[in-house]
C-alpha positions in Angstrom: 123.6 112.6 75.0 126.5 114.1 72.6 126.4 116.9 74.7 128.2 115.3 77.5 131.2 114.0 75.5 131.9 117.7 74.4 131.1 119.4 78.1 132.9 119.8 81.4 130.8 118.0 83.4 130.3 117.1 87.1 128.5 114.2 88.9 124.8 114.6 90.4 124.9 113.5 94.0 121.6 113.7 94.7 118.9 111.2 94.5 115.3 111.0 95.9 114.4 109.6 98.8 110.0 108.4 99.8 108.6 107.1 102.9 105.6 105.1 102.1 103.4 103.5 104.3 99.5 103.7 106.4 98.6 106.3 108.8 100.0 106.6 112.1 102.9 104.1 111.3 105.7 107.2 112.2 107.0 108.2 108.5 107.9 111.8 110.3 109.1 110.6 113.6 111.2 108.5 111.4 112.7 111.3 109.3 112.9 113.3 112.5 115.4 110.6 113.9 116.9 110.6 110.8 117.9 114.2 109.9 117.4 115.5 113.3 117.8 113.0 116.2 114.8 114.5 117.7 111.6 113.0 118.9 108.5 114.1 119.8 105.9 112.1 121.1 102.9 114.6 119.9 104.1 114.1 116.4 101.2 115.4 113.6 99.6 113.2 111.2 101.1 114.1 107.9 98.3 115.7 105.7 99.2 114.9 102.6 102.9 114.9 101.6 106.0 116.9 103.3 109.0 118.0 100.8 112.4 118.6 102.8 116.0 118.0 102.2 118.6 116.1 104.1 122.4 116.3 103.2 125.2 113.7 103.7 128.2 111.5 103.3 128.6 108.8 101.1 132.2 107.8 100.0 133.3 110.8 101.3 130.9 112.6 99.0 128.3 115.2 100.0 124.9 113.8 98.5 121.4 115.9 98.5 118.7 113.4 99.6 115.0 114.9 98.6 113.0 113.2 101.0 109.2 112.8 100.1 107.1 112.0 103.1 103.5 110.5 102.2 100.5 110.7 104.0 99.0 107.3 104.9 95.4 107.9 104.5 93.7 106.3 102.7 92.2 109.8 100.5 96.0 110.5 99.7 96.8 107.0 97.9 94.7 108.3 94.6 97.7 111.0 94.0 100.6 108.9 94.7 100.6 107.4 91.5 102.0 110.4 90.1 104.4 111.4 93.1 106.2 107.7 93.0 109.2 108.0 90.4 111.8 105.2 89.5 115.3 104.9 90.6 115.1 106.2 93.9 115.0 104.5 97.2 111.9 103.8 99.0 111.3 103.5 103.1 108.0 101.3 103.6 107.2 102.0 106.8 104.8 99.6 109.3 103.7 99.5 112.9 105.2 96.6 114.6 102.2 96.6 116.3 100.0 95.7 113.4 100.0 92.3 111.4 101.4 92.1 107.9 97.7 92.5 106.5 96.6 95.5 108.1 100.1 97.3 107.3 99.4 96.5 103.8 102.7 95.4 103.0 102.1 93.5 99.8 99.5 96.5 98.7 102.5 99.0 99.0 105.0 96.8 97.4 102.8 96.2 94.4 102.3 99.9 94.0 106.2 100.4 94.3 106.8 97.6 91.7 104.1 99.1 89.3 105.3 103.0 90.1 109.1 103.3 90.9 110.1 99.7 89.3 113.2 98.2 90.1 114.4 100.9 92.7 115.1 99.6 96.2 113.0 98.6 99.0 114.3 98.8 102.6 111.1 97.8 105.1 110.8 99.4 108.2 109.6 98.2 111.2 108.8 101.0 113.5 108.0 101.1 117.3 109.5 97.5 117.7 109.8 99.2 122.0 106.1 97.4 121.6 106.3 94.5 120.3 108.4 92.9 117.0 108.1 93.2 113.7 106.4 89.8 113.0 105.9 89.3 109.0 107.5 86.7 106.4 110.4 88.0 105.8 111.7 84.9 103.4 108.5 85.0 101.8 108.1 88.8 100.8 112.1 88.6 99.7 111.5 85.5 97.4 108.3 87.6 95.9 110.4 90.9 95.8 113.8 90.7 95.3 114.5 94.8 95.5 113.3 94.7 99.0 117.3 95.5 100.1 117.1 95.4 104.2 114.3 94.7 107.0 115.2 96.9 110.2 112.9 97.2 113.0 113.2 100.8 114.9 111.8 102.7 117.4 111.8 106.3 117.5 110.7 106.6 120.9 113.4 105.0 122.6 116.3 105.9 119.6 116.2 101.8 118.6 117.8 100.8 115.1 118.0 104.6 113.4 121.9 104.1 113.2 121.2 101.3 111.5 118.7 102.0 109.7 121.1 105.0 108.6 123.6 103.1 107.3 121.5 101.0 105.5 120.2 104.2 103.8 123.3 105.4 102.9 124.8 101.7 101.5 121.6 102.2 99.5 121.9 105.5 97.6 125.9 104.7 97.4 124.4 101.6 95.0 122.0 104.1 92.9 124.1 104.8 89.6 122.1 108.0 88.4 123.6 109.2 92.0 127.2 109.2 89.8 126.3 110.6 86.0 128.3 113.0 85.0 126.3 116.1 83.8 127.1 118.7 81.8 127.3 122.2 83.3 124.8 123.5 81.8 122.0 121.0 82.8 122.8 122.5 86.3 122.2 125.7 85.1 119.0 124.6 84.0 118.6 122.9 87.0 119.3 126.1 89.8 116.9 128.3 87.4 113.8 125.9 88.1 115.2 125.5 91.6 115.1 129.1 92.1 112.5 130.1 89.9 109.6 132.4 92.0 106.6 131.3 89.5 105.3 128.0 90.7 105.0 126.7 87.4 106.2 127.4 83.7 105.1 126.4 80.2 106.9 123.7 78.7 107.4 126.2 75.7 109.0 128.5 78.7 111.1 125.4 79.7 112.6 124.4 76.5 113.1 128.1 75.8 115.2 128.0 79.4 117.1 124.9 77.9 118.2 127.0 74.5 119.4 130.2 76.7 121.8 127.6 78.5 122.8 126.0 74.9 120.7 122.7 75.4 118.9 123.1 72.2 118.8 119.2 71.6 115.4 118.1 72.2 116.6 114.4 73.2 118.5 116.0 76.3 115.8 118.2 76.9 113.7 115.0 77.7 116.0 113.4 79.4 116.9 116.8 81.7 113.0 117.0 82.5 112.8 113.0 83.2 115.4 113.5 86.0 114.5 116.7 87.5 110.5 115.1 87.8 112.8 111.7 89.3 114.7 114.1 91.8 111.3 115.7 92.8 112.3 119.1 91.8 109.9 119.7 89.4 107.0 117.8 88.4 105.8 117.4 84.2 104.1 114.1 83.4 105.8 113.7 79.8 104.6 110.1 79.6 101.4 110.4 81.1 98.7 109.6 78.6 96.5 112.5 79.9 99.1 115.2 81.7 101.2 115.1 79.1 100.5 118.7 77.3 100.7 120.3 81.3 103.6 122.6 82.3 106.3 122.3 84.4 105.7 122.5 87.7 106.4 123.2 91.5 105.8 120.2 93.2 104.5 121.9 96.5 102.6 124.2 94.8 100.4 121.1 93.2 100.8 118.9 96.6 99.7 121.9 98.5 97.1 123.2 96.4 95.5 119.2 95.8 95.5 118.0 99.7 94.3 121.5 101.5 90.9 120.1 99.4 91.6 116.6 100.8 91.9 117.0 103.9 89.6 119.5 104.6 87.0 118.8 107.7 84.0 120.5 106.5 84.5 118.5 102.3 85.0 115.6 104.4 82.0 115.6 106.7 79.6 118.1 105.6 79.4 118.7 101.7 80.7 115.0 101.3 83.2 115.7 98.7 81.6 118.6 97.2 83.4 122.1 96.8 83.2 125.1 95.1 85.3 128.0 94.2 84.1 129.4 97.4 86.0 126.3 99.2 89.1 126.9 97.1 89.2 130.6 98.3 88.4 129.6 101.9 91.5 126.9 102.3 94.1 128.3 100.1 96.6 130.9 100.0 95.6 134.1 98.5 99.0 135.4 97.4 100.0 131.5 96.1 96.6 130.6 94.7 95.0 133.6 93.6 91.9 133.0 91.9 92.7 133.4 88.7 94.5 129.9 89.2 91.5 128.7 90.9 90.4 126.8 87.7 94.4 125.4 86.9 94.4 123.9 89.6 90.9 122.0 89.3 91.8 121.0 85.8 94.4 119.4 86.9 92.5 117.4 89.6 90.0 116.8 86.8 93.0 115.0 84.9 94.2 113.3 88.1 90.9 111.5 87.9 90.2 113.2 91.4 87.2 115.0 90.6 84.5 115.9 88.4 82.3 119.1 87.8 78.9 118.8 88.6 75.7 119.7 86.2 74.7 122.9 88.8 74.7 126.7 89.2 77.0 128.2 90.5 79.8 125.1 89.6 80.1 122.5 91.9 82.6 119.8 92.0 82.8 116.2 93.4 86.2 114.4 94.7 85.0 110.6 94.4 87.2 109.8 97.4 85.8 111.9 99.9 82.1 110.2 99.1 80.5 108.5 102.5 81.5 104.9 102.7 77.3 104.1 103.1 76.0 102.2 100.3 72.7 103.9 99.5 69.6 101.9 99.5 68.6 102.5 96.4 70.8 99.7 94.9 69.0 97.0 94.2 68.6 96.1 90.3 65.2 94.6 89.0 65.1 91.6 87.0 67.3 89.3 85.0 71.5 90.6 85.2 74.4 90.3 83.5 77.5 89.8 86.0 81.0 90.4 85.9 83.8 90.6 88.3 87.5 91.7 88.6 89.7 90.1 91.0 92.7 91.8 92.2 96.0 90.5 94.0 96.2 94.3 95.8 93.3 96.5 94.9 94.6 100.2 94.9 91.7 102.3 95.9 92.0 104.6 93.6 90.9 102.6 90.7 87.0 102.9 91.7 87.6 106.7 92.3 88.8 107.2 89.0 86.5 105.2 87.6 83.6 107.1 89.3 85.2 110.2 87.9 86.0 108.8 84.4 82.1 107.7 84.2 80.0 110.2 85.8 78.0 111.9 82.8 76.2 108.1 82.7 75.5 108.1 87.0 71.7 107.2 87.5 70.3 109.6 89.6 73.4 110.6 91.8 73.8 107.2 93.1 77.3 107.2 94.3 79.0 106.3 97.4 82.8 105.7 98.2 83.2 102.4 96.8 80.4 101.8 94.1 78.3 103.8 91.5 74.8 103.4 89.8 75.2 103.9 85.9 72.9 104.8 83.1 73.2 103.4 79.4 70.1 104.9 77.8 69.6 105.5 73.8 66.8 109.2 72.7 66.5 110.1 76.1 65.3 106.4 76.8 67.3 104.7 79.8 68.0 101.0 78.7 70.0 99.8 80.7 71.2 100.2 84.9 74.2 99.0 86.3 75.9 99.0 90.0 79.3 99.0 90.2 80.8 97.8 93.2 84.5 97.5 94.6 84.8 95.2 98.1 88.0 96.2 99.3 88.6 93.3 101.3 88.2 90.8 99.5 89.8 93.0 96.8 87.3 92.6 94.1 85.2 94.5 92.0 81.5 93.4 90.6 79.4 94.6 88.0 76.0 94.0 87.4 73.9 95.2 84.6 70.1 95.2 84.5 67.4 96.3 81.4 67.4 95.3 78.0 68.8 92.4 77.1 69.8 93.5 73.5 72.3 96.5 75.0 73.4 94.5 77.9 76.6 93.2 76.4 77.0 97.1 74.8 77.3 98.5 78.1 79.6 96.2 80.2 82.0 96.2 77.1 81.7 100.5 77.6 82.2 99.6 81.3 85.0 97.1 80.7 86.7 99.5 78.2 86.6 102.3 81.0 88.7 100.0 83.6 90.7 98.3 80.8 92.3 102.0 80.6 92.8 102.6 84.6 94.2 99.1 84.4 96.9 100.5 81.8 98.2 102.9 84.1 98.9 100.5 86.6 101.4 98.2 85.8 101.8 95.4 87.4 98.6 94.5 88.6 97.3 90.8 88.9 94.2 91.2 87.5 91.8 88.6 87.0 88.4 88.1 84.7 85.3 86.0 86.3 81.7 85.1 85.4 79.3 83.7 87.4 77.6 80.6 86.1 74.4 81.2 85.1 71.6 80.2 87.6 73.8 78.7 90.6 75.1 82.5 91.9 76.6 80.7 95.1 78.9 78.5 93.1 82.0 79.9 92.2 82.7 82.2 89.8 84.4 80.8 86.5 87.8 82.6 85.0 86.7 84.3 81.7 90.1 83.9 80.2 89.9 80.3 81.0 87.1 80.2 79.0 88.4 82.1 76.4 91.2 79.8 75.9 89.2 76.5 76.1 86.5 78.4 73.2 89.5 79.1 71.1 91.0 74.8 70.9 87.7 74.4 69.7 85.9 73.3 73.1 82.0 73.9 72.9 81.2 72.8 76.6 82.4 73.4 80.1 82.1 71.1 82.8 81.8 71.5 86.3 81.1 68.5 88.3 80.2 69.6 91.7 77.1 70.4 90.2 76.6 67.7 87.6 76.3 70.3 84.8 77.3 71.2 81.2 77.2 74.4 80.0 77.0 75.6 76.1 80.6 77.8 75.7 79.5 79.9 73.3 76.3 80.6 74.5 77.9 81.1 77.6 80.1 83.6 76.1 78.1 85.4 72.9 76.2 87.0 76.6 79.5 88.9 77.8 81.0 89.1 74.2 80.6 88.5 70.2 82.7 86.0 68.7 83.8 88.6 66.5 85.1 90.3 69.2 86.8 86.8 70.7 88.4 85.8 67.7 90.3 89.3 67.5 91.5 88.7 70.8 94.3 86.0 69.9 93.9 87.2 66.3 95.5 90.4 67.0 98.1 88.3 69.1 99.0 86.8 66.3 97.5 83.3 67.0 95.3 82.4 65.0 95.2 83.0 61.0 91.3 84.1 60.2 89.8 83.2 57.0 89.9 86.4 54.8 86.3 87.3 53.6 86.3 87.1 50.1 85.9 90.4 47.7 84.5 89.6 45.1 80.8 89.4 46.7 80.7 93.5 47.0 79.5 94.0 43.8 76.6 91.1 44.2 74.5 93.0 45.9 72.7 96.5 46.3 74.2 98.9 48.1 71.6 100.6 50.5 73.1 100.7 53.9 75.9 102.4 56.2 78.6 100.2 57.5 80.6 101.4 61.0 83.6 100.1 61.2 85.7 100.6 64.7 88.2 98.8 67.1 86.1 97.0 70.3 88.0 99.7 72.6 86.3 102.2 71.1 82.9 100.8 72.1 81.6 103.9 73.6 82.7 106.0 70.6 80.1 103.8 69.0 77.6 104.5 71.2 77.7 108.4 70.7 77.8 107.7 66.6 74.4 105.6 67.0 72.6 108.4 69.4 73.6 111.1 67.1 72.4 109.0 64.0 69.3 108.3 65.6 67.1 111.3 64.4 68.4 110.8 60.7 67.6 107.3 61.0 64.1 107.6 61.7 64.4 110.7 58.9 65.9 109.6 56.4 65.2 105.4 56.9 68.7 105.0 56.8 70.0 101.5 57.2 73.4 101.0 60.0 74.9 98.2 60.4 77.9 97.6 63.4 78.9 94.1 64.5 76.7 94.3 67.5 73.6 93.8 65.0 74.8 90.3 65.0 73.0 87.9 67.2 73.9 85.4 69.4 74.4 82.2 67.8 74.9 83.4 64.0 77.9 82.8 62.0 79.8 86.0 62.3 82.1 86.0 59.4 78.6 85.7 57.1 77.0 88.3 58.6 79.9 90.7 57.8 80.5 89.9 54.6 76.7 90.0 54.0 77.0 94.1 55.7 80.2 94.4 53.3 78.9 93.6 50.3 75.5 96.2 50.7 77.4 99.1 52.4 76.9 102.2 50.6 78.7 104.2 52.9 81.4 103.4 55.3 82.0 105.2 58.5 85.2 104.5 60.1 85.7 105.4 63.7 89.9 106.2 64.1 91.8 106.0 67.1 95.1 103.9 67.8 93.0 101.2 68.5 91.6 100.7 64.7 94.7 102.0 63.0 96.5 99.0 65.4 93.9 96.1 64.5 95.5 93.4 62.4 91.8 92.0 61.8 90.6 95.6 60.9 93.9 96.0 58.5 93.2 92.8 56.8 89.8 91.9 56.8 87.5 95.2 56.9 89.1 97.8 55.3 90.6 95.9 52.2 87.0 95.1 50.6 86.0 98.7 51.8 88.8 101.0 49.7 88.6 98.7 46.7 84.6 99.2 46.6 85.8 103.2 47.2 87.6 103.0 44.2 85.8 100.6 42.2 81.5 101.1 43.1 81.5 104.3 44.4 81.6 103.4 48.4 81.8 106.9 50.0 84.3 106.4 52.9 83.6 109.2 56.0 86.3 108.7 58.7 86.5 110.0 61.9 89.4 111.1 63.8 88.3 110.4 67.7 91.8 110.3 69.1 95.3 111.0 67.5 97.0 108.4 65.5 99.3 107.3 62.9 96.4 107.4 59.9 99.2 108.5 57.8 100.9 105.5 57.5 98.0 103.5 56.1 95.7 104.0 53.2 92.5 106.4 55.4 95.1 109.2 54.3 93.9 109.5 51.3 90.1 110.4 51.7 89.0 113.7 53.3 88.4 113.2 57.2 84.8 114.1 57.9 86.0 116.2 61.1 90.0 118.1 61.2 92.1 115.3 62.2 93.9 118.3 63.9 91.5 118.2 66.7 90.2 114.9 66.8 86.3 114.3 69.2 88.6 113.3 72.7 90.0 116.6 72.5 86.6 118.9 72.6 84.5 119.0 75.1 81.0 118.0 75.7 79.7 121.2 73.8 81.8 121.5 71.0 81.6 117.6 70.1 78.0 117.7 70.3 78.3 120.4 67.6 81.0 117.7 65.8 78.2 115.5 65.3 76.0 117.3 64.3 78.1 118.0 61.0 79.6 114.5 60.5 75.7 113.0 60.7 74.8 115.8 58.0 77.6 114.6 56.0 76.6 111.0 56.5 72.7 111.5 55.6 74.1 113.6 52.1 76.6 110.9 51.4 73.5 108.3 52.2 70.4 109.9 50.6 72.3 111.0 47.3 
């Protein structure tokens, strides 16, 4: 920030201020009292989130407070995620009422922590006229330490709002980014968003904004953005995996825009989630929303993981979290299953949403309800595999279940695991637990997979569990949820345990004759498209592929991939940050694969699925099958279909010749 050293500057006084909480607890009667000192007893449920400012004193300074008041349903907690900022100061609101479970304390605080990190806490008990707040209050402090102040209130009779004002105030008086100086110009910037009449701008516009005002250094460009989103002002999700590349927005114009869908009566009881354009014309603002934003605004939902288009004429769209909460009947797998659950400390509802959303070209027969999904693994048009997946809010778990062949059982929960591996990324935080049930006693239970893990890894081959006077076989128990290849990369990649390099010299002991796919385990599902599109040349051309799922339960894994080594004629590598980050990839796959490149005449075809750092390792210097400029996450359904089709062409010539 040399640009502060060499500016007049001023301080920011103003910081951001969110009610969070459940429905009906009195968020708005409480900002009422607050700003207002009025009450009203008829007070509206919040739909959604209300913006609004509320000036005042602290240390004789005038701050700017933007208050951010959430709705407590439960359809809004999907889109907090990306409303809840860091360093700001946070109001969780409950109903004294209510007991500390059915508030949801801990649920709010975990979302806080993961969300807005360190920033402060103050808890509010509200309508303590009917009865007092009665939670653990040493408990919750020992557990959270930036919970700051517990003040019961009541709006109704004017009870603890002084109080609870002052506490306010001592709080934003603590919040240092209250104080940073500024430079002038970054409030230039800042009054030209402020003011701005679009509702939102191009980064490209932004940045261009920055230069006019002399910020053309792109660090403080960052770091002007990273506030103003903090402040609320504007919204742009720089360090969101997904919303990066969107533009700079008006908050209320998104808010708006998102929850008129959400909250809309006839989505929520009649079409039961679904909406079409015709819905987006009905509920929103013609002169704000014309339609020619219509499909903005529904891509951005689509990258909030809030909704999903739906294979019909004219387009139809589905918001997972307005599904009914009925469980269909047509639920029940058939057969033997493989089982696997995630336990949860809090379980935000939005992660079975998003995963909904996330997996929904692979629903079986639109079999979906609020809380669960039916999902398809299938292989030429053949379904293989089914599998239910099922979140119990309650008891905050989720449980998947996989029927169908036994051979692609193992490929589809580690697709399925993958998928909530990623939702679990984005929320930090999270005490998230692994379990398996043991096999044939379903009422015992459930063992911790990492436990097992751990024990496989000191060189245990048997678990015991006395209560029902068994033994079970480790790694059989394990080769039916993962390889050992896959196991042994787990601490291998934390740096754990030293694997046994393969050796080199067998490559040129052998014939070459077959294709060998090399890819990270996180890009399972990668793999999957590769081996449908390869299908029709297979059964061509007789081609030979070879992945480490070929390997079967029970042989010796380093064997078999040296064996698939030493015969590949060509070697398809799959490219994300995943493989270009795998220490067992790095040392053990792709050594023996670019000397037999340089030495036999191995024909290497990579493919770029997501952006990474290939330049900084040795993939840079063969031709990418596919422009590494637009790598297969980036296309859509159509257009990668039409990837495929010319990387498998390339892949039968390279093969055949």
């Amino acid at each position: 920030m040399r640009q502060i050293s060499t500016s007049e500057t001023r301080p920011l006084h103003e910081a951001k201020l969110l009610l969070v909480g459940q429905g009906s607890v009195g968020k708005t009667s409480l900002i009422e009292r607050l700003i207002r000192n009025q009450y009203d007893q008829n007070q509206p449920q919040t739909d959604g989130l209300n913006v609004q400012t509320w000036n005042v004193q602290v240390n004789s300074k005038d701050i700017r407070l933007n208050v951010w008041d959430f709705g407590g349903q439960e359809i809004y907690h999907a889109t907090h995620q990306f409303f809840l900022t860091k360093r700001s100061l946070y109001l969780l609101v409950c109903n004294c009422r209510t007991s500390e479970e059915e508030n949801r304390i801990e649920y709010w605080l975990k979302l806080i922590e993961s969300f807005g990190g360190q920033s402060p806490v103050i808890i509010v008990g509200n309508k303590k006229d009917e009865q007092p707040l009665d939670i653990n209050r040493k408990a919750l402090r020992e557990k959270y330490p930036n919970i700051q102040a517990i003040i019961e209130t009541s709006c109704q009779d004017n009870i603890g709002i002084d109080e609870l004002r002052t506490a306010i105030l001592q709080q934003i008086a603590k919040l240092k980014e209250v104080y940073d100086l500024l430079p002038l110009t970054w409030f230039e910037v800042k009054e030209q968003l402020e003011s701005m009449t679009e509702d939102f701008i191009s980064y490209n516009s932004y940045i261009g904004i920055c230069h006019q005002k002399e910020i053309p250094e792109e660090q403080n460009q960052e770091q002007l953005i990273d506030l103003l989103h903090r402040l609320g002002l504007v919204l742009n999700f720089r360090d969101h995996p997904i919303l990066k590349d969107t533009n700079v927005l008006k908050p209320n114009w998104v808010t708006e825009g998102i929850y008129a869908l959400l909250s809309d009566e006839n989505l929520k009881t009649k079409t039961k989630g679904i909406f079409t354009y015709a819905d987006l014309t009905r509920l929103l603002n013609p002169e704000r929303y014309p339609t020619k934003r219509h499909d903005y605004l529904i891509g951005l939902m689509k990258e909030f993981e809030l909704c999903f288009a739906l294979e019909s004429t004219p387009p139809q769209f589905l918001i997972a979290g307005l599904l009914p909460k009925d469980q269909p009947d047509e639920t029940k797998l058939q057969g033997e299953t493989l089982e696997f659950q995630y336990h949860y400390k809090v379980l935000p509802e939005s992660i079975i949403s998003r995963f909904i959303v996330i997996s929904h070209e692979k629903i079986y027969k639109q079999i979906y309800w609020r809380s669960g999904v039916m999902l398809q693994y299938q292989e030429n048009n053949e379904i293989y595999n089914i599998a239910r997946i099922k979140a119990d809010p309650e008891d905050k778990k989720i449980f998947i279940t996989i029927s169908g062949r036994k051979e692609t059982r193992r490929l589809f929960l580690g697709i399925l695991r993958d998928i909530f591996q990623k939702i679990h990324k984005s929320l930090p935080n999270l005490e998230i637990t692994e379990w398996v049930p043991v096999p044939n006693h379903p009422k015992h239970p459930p063992l911790d997979y990492q436990e097992l893990l751990g024990l496989e890894s000191m060189g245990e081959s048997t678990i015991t569990i006395g209560k029902l006077k068994l033994k079970l076989d480790l790694r059989q128990l394990l080769d039916g949820y993962e390889d050992i290849r896959t196991r042994q990369r787990q601490p291998i990649d934390k740096g754990i345990i030293e694997p046994v390099p393969i050796k080199e010299p067998i490559m040129s002991e052998s014939i070459r004759n077959q294709i060998f796919i090399s890819y990270s385990h996180q890009d399972a599902e990668w793999l999957t498209e590769l081996q449908t599109q390869l299908k029709p040349y297979i059964r061509a051309e007789s081609l030979i592929v070879w992945d480490d799922t070929k390997i079967k339960p029970g042989a010796k894994w380093k064997a078999e991939i040296e064996k698939a080594l030493a015969t590949a004629k060509v070697a398809i590598l799959l490219v994300s940050p995943d493989f270009i980050g795998s220490d067992f990839i790095h040392r053990h796959e792709l050594p023996p694969l670019l000397n037999a490149a340089e030495q036999e005449g191995l024909t290497i075809i990579w493919i770029p699925i997501s952006a990474s750092s290939y330049r900084k390792t040795d993939i840079e210097k063969y031709q990418a099958v596919h422009p590494p400029n637009k790598p297969l996450d980036t296309l859509n359904k159509a257009e990668r279909n039409q990837a495929w089709v010319k990387i498998c062409e390339e892949v039968e010539k390279a093969a055949i010749k």
